[in-house]
TIDOSE-349798 format. One record per residue: x, y, z of N, C-alpha, C in turn. Coordinates in steps of 0.05 Angstrom, whole numbers, padded with zeros to 5 digits, always signed. Layout:
BEGIN
XYZXYZXYZ ...
This chain:
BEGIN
+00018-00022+00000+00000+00000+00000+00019+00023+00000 +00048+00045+00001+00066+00070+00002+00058+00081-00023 +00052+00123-00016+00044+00141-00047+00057+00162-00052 +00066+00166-00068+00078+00191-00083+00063+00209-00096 +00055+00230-00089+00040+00258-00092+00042+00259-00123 +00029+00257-00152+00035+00264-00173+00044+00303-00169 +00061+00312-00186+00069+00336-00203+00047+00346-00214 +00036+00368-00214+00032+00393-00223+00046+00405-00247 +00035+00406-00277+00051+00412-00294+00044+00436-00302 +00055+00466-00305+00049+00490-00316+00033+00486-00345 +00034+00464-00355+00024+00456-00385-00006+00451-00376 -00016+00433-00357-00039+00431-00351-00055+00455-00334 -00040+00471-00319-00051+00488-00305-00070+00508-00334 -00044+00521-00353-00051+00533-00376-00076+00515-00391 -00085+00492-00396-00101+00474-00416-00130+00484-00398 -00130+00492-00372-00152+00497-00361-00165+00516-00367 -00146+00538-00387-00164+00555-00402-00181+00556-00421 -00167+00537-00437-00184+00538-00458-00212+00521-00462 -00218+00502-00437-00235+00491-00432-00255+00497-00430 -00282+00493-00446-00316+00512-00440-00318+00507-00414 -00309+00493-00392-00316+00494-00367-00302+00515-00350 -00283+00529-00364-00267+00553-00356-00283+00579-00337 -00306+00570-00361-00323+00598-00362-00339+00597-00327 -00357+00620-00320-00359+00623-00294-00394+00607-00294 -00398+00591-00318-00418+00584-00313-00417+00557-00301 -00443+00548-00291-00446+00523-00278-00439+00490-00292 -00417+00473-00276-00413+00458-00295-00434+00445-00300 -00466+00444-00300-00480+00429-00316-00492+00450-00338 -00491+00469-00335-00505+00483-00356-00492+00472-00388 -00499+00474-00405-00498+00459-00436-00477+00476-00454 -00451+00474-00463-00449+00477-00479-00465+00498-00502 -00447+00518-00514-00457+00528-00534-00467+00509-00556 -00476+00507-00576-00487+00492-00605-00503+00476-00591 -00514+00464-00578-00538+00441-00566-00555+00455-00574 -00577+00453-00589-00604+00458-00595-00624+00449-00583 -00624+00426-00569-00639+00420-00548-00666+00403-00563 -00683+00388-00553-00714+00375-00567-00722+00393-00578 -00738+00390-00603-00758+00397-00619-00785+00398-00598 -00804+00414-00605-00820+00415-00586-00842+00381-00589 -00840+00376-00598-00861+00352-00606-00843+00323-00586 -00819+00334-00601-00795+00307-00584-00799+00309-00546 -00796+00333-00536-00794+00346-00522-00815+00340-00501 -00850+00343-00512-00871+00330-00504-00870+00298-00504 -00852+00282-00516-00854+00259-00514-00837+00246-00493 -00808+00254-00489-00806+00255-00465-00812+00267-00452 -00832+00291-00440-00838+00298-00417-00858+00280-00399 -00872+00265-00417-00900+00249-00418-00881+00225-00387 -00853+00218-00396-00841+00200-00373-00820+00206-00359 -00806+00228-00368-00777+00224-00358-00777+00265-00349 -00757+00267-00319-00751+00300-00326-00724+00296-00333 -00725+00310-00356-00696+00319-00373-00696+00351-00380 -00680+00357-00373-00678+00400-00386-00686+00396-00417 -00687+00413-00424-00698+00418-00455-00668+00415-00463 -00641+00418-00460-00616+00423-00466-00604+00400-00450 -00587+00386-00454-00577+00363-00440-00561+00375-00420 -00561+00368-00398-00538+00369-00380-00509+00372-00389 -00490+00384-00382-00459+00387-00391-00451+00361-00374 -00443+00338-00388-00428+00317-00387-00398+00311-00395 -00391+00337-00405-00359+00334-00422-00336+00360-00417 -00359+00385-00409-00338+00405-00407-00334+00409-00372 -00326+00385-00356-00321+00397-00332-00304+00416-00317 -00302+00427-00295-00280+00449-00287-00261+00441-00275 -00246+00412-00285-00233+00397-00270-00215+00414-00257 -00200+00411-00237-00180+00419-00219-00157+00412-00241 -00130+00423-00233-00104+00418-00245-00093+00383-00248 -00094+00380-00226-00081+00354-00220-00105+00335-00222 -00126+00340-00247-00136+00318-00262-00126+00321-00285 -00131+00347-00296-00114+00352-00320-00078+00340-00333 -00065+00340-00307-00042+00332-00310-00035+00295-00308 -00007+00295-00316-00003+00262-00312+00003+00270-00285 -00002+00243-00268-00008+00211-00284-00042+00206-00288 -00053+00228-00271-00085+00221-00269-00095+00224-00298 -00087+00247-00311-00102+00252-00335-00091+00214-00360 -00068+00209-00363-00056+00191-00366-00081+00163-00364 -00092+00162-00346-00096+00142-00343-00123+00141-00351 -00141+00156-00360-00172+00160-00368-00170+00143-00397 -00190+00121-00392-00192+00097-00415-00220+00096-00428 -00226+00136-00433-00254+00138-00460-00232+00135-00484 -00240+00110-00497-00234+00106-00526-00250+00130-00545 -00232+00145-00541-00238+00173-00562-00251+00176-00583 -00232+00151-00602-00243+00147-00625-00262+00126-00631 -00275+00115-00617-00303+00087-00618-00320+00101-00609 -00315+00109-00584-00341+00124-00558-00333+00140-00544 -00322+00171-00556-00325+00192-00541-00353+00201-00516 -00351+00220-00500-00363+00216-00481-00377+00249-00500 -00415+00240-00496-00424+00263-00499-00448+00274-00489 -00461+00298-00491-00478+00310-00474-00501+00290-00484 -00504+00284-00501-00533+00263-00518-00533+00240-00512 -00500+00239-00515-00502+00199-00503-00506+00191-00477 -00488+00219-00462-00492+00216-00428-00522+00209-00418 -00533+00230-00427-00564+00236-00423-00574+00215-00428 -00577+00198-00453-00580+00169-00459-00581+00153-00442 -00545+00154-00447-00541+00130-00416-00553+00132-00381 -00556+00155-00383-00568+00161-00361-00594+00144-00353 -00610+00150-00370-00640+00134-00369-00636+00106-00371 -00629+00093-00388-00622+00074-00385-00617+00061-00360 -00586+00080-00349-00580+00069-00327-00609+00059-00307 -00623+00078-00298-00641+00083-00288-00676+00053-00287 -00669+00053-00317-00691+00042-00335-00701+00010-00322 -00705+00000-00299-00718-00021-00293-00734-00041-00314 -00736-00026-00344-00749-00039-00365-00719-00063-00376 -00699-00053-00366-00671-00067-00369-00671-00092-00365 -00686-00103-00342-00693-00121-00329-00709-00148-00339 -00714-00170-00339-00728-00183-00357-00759-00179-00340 -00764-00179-00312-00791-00172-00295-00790-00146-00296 -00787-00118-00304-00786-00096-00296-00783-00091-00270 -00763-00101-00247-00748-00096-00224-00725-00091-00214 -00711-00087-00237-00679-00083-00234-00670-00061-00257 -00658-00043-00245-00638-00029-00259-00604-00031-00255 -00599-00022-00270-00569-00020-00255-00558+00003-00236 -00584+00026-00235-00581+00033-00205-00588+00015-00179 -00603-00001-00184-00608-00022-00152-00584-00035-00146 -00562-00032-00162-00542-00044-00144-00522-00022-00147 -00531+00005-00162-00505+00022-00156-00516+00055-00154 -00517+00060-00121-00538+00079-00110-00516+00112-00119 -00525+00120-00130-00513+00156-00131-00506+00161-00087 -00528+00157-00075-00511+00159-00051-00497+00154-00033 -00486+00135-00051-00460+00117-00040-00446+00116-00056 -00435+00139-00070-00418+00139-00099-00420+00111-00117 -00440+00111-00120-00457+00088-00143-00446+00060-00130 -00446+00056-00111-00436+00026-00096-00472+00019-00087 -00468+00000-00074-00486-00019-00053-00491-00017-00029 -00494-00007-00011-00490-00004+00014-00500-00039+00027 -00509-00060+00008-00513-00084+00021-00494-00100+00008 -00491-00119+00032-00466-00138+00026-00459-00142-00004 -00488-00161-00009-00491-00172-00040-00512-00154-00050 -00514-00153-00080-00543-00137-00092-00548-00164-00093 -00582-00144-00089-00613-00168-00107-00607-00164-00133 -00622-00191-00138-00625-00195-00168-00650-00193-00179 -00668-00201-00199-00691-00195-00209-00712-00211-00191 -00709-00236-00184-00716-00255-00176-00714-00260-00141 -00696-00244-00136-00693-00242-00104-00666-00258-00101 -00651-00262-00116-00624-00285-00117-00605-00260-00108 -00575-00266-00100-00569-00247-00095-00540-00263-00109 -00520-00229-00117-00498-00236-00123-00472-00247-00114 -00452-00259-00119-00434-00268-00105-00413-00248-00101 -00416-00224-00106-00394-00201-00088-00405-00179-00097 -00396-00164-00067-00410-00135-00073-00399-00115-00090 -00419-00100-00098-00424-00084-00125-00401-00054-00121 -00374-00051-00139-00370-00039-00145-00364-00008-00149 -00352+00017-00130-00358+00043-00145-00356+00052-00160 -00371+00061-00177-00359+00070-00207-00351+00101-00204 -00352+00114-00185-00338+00139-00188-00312+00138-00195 -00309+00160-00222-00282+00154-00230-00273+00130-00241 -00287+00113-00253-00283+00094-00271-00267+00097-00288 -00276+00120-00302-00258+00134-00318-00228+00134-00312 -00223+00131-00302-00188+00133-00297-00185+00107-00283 -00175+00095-00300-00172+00069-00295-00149+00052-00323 -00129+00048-00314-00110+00051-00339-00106+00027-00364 -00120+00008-00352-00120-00008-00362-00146-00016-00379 -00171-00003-00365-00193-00002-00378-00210-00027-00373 -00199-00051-00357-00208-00072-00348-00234-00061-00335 -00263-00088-00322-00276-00070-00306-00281-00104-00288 -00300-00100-00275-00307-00125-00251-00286-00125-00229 -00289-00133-00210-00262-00151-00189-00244-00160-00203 -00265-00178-00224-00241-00200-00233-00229-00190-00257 -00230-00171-00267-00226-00150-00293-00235-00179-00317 -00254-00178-00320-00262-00201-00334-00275-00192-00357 -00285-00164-00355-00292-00142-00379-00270-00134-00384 -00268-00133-00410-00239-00116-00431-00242-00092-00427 -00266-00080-00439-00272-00042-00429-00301-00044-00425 -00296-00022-00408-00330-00008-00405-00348-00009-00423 -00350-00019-00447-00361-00022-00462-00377-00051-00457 -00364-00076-00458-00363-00097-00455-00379-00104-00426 -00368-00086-00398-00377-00086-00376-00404-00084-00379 -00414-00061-00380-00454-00046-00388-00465-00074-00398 -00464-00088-00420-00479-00114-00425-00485-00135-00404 -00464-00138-00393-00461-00170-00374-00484-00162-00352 -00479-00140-00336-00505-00144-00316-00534-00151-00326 -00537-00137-00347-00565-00140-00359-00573-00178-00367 -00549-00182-00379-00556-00217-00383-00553-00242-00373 -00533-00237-00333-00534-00241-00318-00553-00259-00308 -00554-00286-00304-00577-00301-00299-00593-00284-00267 -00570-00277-00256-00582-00269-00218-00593-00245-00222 -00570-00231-00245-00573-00197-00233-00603-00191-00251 -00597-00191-00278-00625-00176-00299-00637-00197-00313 -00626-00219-00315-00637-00237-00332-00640-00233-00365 -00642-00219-00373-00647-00212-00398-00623-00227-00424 -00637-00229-00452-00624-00231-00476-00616-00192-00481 -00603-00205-00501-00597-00176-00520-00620-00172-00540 -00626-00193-00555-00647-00199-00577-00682-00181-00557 -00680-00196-00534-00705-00183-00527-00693-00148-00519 -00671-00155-00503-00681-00116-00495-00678-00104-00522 -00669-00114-00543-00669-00082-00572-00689-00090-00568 -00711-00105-00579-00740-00106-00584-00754-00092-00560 -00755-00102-00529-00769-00083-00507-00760-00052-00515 -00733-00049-00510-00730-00011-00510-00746-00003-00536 -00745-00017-00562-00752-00003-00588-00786-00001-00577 -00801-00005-00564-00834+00000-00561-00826+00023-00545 -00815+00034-00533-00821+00055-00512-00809+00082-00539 -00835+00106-00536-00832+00128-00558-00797+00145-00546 -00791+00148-00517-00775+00164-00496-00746+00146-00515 -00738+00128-00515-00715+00116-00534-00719+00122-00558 -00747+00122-00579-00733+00132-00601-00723+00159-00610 -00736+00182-00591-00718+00204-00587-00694+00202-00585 -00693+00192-00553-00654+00187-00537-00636+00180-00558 -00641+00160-00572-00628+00151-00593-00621+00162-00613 -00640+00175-00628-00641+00193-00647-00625+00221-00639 -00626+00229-00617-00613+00248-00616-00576+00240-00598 -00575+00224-00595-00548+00215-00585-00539+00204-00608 -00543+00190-00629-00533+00176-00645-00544+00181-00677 -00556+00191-00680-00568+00204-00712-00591+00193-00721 -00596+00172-00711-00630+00151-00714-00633+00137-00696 -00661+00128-00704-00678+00118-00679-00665+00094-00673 -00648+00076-00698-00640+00048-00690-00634+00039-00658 -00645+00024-00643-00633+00009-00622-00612-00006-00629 -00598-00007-00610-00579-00035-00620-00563-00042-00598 -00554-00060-00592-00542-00062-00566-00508-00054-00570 -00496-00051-00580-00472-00031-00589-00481+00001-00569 -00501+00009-00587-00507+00032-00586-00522+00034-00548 -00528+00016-00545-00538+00010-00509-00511+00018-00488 -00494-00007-00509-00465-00007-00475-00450+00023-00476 -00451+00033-00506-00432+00053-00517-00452+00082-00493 -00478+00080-00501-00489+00105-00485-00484+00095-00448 -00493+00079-00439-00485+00061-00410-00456+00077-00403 -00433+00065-00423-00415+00076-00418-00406+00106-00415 -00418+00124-00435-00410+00148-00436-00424+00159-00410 -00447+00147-00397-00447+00161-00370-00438+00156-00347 -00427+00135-00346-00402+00118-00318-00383+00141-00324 -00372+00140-00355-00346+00156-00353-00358+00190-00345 -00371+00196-00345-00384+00223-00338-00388+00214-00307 -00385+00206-00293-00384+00202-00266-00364+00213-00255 -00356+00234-00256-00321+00253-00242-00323+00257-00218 -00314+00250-00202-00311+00263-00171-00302+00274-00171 -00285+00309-00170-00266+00317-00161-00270+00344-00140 -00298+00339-00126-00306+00369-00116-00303+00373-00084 -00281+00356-00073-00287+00337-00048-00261+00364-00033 -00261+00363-00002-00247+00378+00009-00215+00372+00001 -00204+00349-00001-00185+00346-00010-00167+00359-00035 -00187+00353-00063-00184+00372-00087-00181+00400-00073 -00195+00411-00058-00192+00441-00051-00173+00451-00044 -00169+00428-00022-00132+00438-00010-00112+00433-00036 -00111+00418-00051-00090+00417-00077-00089+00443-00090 -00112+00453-00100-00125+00466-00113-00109+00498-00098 -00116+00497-00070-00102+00520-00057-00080+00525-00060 -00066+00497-00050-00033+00493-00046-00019+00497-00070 -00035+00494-00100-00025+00499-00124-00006+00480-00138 +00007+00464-00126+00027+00444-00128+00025+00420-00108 +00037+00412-00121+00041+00380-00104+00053+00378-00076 +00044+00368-00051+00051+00375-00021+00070+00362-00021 +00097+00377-00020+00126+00352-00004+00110+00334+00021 +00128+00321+00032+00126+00300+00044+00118+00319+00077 +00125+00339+00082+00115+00356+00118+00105+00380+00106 +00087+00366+00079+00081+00397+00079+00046+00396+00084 +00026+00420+00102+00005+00413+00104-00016+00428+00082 -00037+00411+00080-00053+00425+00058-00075+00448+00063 -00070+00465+00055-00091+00488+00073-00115+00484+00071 -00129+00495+00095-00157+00481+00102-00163+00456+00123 -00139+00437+00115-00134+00422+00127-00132+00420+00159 -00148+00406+00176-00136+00401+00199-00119+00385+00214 -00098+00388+00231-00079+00384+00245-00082+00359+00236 -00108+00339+00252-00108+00303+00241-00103+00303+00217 -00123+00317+00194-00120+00309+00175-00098+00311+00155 -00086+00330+00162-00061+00324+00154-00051+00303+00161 -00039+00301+00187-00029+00281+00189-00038+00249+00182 -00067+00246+00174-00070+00235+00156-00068+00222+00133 -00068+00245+00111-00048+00249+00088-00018+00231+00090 -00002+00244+00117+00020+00237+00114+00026+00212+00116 +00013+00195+00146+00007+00170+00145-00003+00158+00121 -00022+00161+00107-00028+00143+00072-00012+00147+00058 +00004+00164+00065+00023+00173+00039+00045+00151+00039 +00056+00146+00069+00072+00139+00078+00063+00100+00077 +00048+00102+00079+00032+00067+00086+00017+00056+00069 -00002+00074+00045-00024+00057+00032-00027+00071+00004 -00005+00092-00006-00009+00104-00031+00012+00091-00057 +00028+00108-00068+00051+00093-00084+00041+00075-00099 +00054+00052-00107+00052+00037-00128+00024+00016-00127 +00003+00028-00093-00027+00010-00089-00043+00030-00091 -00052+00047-00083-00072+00066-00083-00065+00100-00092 -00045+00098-00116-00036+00125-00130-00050+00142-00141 -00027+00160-00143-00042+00179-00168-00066+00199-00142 -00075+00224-00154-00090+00231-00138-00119+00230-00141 -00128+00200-00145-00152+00191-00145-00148+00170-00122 -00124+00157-00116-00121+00143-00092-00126+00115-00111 -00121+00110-00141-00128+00089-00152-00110+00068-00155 -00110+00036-00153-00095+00013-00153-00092+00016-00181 -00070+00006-00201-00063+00011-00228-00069-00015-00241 -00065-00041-00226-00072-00061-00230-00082-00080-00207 -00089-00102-00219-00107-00116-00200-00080-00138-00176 -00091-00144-00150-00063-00150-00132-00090-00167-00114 -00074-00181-00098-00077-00189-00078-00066-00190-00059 -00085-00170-00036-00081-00170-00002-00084-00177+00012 -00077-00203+00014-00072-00224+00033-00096-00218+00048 -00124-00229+00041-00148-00221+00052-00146-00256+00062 -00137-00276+00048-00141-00303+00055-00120-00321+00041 -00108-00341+00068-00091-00371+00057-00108-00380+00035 -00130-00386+00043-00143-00407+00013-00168-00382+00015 -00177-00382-00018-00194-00365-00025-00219-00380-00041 -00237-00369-00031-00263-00384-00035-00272-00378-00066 -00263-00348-00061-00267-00333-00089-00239-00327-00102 -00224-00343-00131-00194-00328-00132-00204-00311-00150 -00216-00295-00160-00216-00268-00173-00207-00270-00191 -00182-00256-00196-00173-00256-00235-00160-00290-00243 -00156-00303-00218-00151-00328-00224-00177-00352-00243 -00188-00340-00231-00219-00349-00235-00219-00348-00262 -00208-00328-00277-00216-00314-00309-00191-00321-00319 -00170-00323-00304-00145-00333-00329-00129-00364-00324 -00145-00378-00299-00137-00406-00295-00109-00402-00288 -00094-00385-00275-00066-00386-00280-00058-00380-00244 -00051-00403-00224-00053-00402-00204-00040-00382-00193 -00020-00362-00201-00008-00334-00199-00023-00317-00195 -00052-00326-00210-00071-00297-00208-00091-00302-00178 -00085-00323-00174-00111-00330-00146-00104-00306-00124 -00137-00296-00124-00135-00278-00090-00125-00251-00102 -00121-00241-00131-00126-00219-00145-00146-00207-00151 -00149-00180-00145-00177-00163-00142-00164-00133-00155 -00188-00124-00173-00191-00094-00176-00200-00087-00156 -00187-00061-00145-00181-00038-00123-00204-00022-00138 -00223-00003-00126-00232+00019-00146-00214+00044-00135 -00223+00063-00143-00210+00090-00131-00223+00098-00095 -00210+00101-00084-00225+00112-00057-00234+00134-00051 -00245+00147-00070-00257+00175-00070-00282+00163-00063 -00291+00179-00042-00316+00177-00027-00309+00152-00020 -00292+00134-00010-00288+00107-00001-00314+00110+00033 -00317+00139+00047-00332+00132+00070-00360+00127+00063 -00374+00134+00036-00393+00125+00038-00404+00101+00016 -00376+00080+00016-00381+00058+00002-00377+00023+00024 -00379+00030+00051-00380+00015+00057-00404-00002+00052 -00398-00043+00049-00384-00050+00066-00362-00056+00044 -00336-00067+00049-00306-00063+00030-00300-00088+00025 -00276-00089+00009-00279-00123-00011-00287-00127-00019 -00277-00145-00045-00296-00161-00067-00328-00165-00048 -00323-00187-00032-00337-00203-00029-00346-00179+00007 -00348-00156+00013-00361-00144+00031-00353-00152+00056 -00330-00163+00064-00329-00171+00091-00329-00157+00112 -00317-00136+00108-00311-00108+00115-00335-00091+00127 -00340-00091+00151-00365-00058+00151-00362-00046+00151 -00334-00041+00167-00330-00009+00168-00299-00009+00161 -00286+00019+00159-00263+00027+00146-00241+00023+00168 -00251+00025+00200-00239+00008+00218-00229-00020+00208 -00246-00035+00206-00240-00064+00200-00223-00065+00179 -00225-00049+00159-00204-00051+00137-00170-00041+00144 -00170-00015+00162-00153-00012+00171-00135-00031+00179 -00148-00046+00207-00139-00071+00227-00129-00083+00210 -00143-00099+00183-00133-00122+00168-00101-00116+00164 -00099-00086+00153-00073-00086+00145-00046-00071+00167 -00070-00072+00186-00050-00063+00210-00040-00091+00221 -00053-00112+00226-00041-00129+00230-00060-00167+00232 -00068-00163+00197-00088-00177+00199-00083-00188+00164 -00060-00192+00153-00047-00198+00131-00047-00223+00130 -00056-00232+00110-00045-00269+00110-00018-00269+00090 -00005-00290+00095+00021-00301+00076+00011-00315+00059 -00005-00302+00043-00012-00320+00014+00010-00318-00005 +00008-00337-00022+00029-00342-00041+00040-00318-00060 +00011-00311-00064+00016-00289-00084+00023-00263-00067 +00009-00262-00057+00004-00237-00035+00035-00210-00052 +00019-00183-00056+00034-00165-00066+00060-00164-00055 +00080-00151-00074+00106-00157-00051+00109-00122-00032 +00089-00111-00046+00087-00085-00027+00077-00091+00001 +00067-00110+00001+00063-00122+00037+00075-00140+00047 +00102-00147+00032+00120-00163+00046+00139-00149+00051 +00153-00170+00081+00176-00149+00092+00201-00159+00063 +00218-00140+00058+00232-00145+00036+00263-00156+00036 +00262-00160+00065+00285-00176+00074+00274-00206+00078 +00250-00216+00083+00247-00242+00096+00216-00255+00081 +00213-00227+00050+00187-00244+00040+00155-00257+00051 +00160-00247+00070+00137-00250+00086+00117-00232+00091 +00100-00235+00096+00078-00214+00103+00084-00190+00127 +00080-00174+00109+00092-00140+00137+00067-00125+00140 +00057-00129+00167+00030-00123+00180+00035-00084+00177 +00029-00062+00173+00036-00039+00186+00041-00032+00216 +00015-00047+00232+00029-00041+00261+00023-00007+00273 -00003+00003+00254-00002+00029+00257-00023+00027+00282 -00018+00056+00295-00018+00065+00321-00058+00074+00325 -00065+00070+00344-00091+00080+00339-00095+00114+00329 -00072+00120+00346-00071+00148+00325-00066+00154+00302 -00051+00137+00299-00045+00140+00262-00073+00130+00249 -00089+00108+00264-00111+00098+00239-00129+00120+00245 -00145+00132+00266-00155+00154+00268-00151+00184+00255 -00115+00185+00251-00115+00202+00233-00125+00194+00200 -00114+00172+00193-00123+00161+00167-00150+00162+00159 -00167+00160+00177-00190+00161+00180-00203+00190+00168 -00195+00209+00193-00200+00235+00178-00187+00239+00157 -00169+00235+00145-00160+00246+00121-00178+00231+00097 -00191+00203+00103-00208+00197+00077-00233+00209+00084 -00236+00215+00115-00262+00238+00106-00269+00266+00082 -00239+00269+00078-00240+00289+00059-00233+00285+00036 -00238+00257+00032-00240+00252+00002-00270+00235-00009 -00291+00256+00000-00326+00254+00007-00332+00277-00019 -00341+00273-00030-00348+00291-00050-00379+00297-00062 -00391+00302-00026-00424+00308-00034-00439+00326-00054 -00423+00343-00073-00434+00355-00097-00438+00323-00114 -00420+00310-00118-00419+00293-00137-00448+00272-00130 -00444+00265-00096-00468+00245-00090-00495+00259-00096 -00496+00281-00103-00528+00292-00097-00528+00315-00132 -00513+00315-00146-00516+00326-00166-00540+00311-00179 -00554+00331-00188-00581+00325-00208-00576+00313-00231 -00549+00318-00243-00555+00304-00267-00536+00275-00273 -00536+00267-00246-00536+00239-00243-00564+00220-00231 -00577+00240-00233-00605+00225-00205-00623+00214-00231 -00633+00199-00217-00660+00191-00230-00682+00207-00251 -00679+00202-00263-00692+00215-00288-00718+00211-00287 -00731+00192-00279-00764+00177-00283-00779+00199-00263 -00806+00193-00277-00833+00219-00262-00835+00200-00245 
């Protein structure tokens, strides 16, 4: 888990100008050129869904610097050229997301297992499924998906890209049940998709391409960056040496900072999204009930490997782990304070590096209490309660 503060580049600070989010208007307000529904279109979704006459701004955000810059900016995996992210598609994917018609009983969306106020996670162990079945590990944050370098998605990175990911829940025997063949046919009866469609993509065609591609462009529109943390960067202007404190900041939380910096950032939880770069195993278990990417590549090296998501808003995504064992951020602490197994694979960032073995931290109740507050301020309640992630349906 040890982190190194990314650099601040004068190249990115400058790129913040020329960005339509520069301007002093609100980052959801629309873009110039959006013309917005025809009045006829306009009455047809109003009849089910509230949507602005103008789509929500999904692309021109007012990111802070040190999104703009490497390594964070670096690592954002919208395929540019297949599925750029846009105000029509977001909006799309939005409903969708939302859309319980997803479902083969009309009871499941892919918000029921990934709540906006829990930075799109679960707050229950396992999600329900259509049927009342429940899944075999808990659901995911997708905040900040988008930066994710490899572009893999699941625990077990068992989706290639975000693209690929959006399909599987829906045809999921537990989670949605559904074919592909039936949902183009279900979405094509509802009048509210042949708009969405038409105006995100140039015609009414459904198609399930055109499903994961809009799905996706609104996960990747999922940005956290508005959290007390960003602010102090944002202040400090540059990257904090190692004693240096972030203004705003209090005494713990600083020393917070310094403790993760020092214990759980670097080459596991980098970059200043706090994101794992690849998938590892932390000695959560000697034998594993679940081996994760082992599972998907048969290759006993990979057993007890898991995607990390980013820990932005990590306090309100409990409970933690694949598989939820975790309730609280206490318990996750302890594990790696001194609650490590010597699994085979086990990362060598948690072995002692003289004797290969598992190296517990051993941190102090004050140190985990500081740690504590310092991920309090990486909570980013604009993002949990912004409108143009919420629920769209009357």
């Amino acid at each position: 888990m040890p982190m190194r503060t990314p650099t601040f580049i004068a190249a990115a600070l400058a790129a913040t100008c020329f960005l339509p989010a520069c301007k002093k208007d609100s980052d959801n307000a629309t873009p110039s050129g959006n013309t917005g529904f025809s009045k006829t279109d306009y009455e047809i979704i109003s009849a089910t869904l509230n949507l602005p006459e103008s789509a929500f701004n999904y692309t021109g955000f007012n990111l802070p610097a040190h999104f703009l810059a490497p390594p964070v900016a670096s690592t954002d995996n919208t395929p540019v050229n297949t599925n750029p992210t846009t105000n029509d598609g977001a909006t799309l994917g939005r409903v969708l997301f939302y859309d319980k018609t997803l479902s083969i009983n009309n009871t499941i969306a892919c918000t029921s297992c990934h709540k906006q106020a829990n930075s799109f996670t679960d707050p229950s162990q396992f999600s329900q499924g259509f049927l009342g079945g429940l899944t075999d590990r808990n659901s995911m944050s997708l905040a900040n998906a988008r930066y994710y370098v490899n572009g893999k998605f699941f625990w077990d990175e068992r989706a290639v890209t975000l693209e690929d990911q959006t399909l599987m829940p829906i045809q999921h025997a537990v989670e949605m049940g559904m074919t592909l063949d039936s949902l183009e046919k279900k979405l094509s009866t509802k009048d509210y998709y042949k708009v969405l469609f038409k105006k995100a993509f140039g015609d009414e065609n459904i198609t399930r391409d055109r499903i994961s591609k809009a799905l996706a462009q609104f996960i990747r529109a999922m940005v956290s960056y508005q959290s007390k943390y960003d602010d102090g960067l944002t202040a400090l202007g540059h990257a904090p040496a190692p004693n240096e404190d972030l203004p705003g900041f209090t005494q713990q939380e600083n020393q917070g900072l310094r403790v993760f910096t020092a214990n759980c950032a670097g080459p596991c939880h980098n970059t200043e999204l706090q994101t794992m770069p690849v998938a590892r195993n932390n000695g959560l278990d000697l034998v594993y009930a679940d081996n994760g990417v082992g599972k998907i590549t048969g290759r006993t090296i990979d057993n007890g490997k898991f995607k990390s998501p980013s820990l932005r808003n990590v306090m309100l995504t409990a409970p933690y782990m694949h598989d939820g064992r975790f309730q609280t951020i206490e318990q996750v602490l302890e594990h790696y304070s001194t609650g490590i197994k010597n699994h085979p694979n086990l990362d060598n960032r948690l072995k002692d590096p003289a004797t290969g073995v598992a190296r517990p931290l051993n941190l102090t109740q004050q140190q985990k209490n500081a740690i504590v507050a310092f991920l309090n301020t990486l909570t980013d309640s604009k993002f949990t309660t912004d409108i143009k992630y919420s629920d769209p349906f009357k």
